[in-house]
C-alpha positions, 0 to 999 in steps of 0.5 A: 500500500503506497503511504499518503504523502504531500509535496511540503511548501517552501517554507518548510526547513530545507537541508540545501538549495540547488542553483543552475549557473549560466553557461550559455552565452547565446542565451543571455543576449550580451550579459552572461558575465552580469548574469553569472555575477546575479545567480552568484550573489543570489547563491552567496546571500542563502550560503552566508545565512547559514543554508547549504547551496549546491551551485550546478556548473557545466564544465571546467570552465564554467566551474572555475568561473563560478568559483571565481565569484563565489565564497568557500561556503557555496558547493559546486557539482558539475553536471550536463544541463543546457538551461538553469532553470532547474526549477522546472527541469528538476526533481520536485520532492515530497514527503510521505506521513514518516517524513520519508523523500521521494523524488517526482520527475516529469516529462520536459519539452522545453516549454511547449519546445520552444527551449530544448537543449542537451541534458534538460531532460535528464538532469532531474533523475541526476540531480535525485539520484545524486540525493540518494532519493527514489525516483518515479516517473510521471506520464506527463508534462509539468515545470515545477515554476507552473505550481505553488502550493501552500503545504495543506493540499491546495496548489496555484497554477495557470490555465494559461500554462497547464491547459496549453496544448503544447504541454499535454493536449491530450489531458483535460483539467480534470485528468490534470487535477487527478494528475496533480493529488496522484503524483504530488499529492495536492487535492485542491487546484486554484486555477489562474488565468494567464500569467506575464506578459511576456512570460518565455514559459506561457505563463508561470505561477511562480511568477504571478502569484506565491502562497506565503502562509496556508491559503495566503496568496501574495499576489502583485498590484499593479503601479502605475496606469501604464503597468502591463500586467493590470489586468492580470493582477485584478483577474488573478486576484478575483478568482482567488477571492472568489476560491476563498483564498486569502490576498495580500498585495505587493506592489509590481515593478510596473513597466519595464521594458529593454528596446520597447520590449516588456519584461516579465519582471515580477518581485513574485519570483522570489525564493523562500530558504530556511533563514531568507528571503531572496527578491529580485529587484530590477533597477525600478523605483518601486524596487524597495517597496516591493522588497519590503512588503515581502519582509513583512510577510516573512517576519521569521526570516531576513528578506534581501533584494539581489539585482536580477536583471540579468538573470531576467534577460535570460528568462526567468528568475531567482525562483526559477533558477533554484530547487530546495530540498525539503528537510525531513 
């Protein structure tokens, strides 16, 4: 008889955080060297509070760049993987009623496959097996940056990234639903709409919308009659009223934009670790303020804001970027 187990939140103790480092140059569009130097703050501040970080390199000379950067504190492991967003092409980790690991791994085509590369598809069974964890393997398709869950069975997700037919255009949300409570363990789906603009992963949660506490959900307010993103804050925020899940705000970065492109650039994808909060913050005047309203819903930890701006321009976050494991 299989024992009942629950994919815990993110706040939940973690005994180290794995973080991608870039090596793709082609893939940072001229800033690979700022955004080595973000991914490498961003691994400095969790090893300085006290949490061990495994910093994923490619190759030799990756590593020797990564080790340029960091303190002795941070581990390296080299492993094959072609995007850092390990995030999504990681294991994700639940634990049964004895407080037993185990690994889940899913299907990965590159976000719809519109990103594949070599060792995306294998670097979660590597990166569990390296962790001495079982591993199963779902029929599916699922990033682990589509889901948020608040530890009590209850995940956010988007319609606009688990119903997209680039993913599994055979699975309807119900047999998504049943997917979920199988292989993690969540009996309660919160379905968002659409995610950023912009968003490289049609849309992501974990950059929209992050459970802060049991059925809290922080959620981004608009600044500015020009933000983006207005109208997806207010949908996110109805349906999430309308579920009865609880809403606290922060406010966004508003409109940020590189050579009138807008970015997805969200305060939302910041990474919760044992004793720290870590927020990217992208040279925007509402940077501090952003910063601050996560602190307050973290009063247990430090909350410090890292630029992320290059890590962005590669497409993704902070968030995206890490993996924890859980504790037990």
């Amino acid at each position: 008889m299989t024992s009942h187990f629950r994919m815990p939140p993110e706040w939940h103790p973690q005994d180290w955080l794995w973080i991608g480092f870039p090596h793709l140059a082609e893939e940072w569009s001229g800033v690979i060297d700022r955004a080595q130097e973000q991914i490498a703050a961003f691994a400095n501040a969790v090893a300085d509070s006290g949490q061990q970080v495994r910093l994923v390199v490619r190759d030799a000379a990756n590593e020797m760049r990564a080790k340029s950067l960091v303190s002795a504190s941070v581990t390296l492991e080299r492993w094959t993987y072609g995007d850092v967003w390990l995030r999504d092409t990681g294991p994700l980790v639940v634990l049964d009623e004895a407080g037993n690991r185990e690994a889940r791994l899913f299907g990965f085509n590159g976000w719809g496959e519109k990103y594949l590369m070599p060792g995306d598809q294998e670097i979660g069974a590597d990166l569990a097996a390296s962790a001495g964890l079982s591993a199963s393997k779902a029929d599916w398709i699922l990033e682990g940056g589509a889901l948020d869950g608040d530890g009590t069975g209850l995940v956010a997700t988007t319609e606009q990234c688990l119903l997209n037919p680039n993913r599994n255009p055979h699975l309807t949300r119900d047999d998504l639903e049943a997917r979920l409570l199988r292989d993690l363990g969540y009996d309660r789906v919160l379905w968002l709409g659409e995610g950023l603009i912009n968003d490289h992963t049609d849309g992501h949660v974990d950059n929209l919308a992050r459970f802060v506490g049991p059925n809290r959900l922080a959620l981004p307010r608009a600044t500015g009659p020009d933000d983006p993103n207005a109208a997806i804050y207010a949908d996110a925020k109805a349906r999430a009223l309308a579920a009865g899940v609880a809403v606290v705000e922060v406010p966004s970065p508003g409109r940020v934009e590189w050579g009138d492109v807008v970015q997805p650039a969200s305060y939302m994808n910041f990474v919760i670790t044992s004793n720290l909060v870590v927020v990217p913050v992208f040279g925007s005047p509402h940077d501090d303020d952003g910063v601050a309203a996560i602190a307050e819903l973290f009063p247990d930890r430090a909350t410090v804001g890292v630029m992320g701006d290059a890590v962005l321009a590669g497409g993704g976050g902070f968030h995206c970027a890490s993996q924890q494991m859980p504790g037990v």
